[in-house]
C-alpha positions in Angstrom: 145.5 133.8 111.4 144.4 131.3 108.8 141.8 133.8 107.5 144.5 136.5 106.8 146.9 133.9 105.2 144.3 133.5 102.7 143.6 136.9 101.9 147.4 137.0 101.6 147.1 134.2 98.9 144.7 135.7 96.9 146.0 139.5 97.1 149.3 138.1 96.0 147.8 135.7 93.2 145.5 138.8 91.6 148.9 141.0 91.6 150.9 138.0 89.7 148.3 137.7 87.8 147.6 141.4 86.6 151.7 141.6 86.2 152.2 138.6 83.7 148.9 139.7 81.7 150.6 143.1 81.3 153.8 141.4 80.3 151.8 139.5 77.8 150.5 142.4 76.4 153.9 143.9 76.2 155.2 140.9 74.6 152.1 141.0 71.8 153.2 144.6 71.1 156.4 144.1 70.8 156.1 141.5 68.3 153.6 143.7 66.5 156.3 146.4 66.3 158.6 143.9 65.0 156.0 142.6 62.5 156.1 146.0 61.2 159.2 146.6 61.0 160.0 143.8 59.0 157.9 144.9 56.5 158.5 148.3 56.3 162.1 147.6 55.8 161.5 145.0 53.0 163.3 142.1 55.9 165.8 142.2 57.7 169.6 143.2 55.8 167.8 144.2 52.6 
């Protein structure tokens, strides 16, 4: 029982761990995008 609870542990840790690296990839691109637009744009309310 103990052996299962561990494999639990770790299957659930990789998946957290997959999820906030994609959400920190999303996160670089969005501020990439934003970067951008900034620029492009000349700022923001110009």
């Amino acid at each position: 029982m103990e052996i299962m609870a561990v494999i639990l542990a770790v299957v659930i840790g990789f998946v957290v761990l997959k999820f906030i690296s994609g959400m920190v990839k999303f996160a670089v691109l969005a501020v990439i995008l934003l970067a951008l637009f900034y620029f492009m744009t000349g700022g923001f309310g110009a």
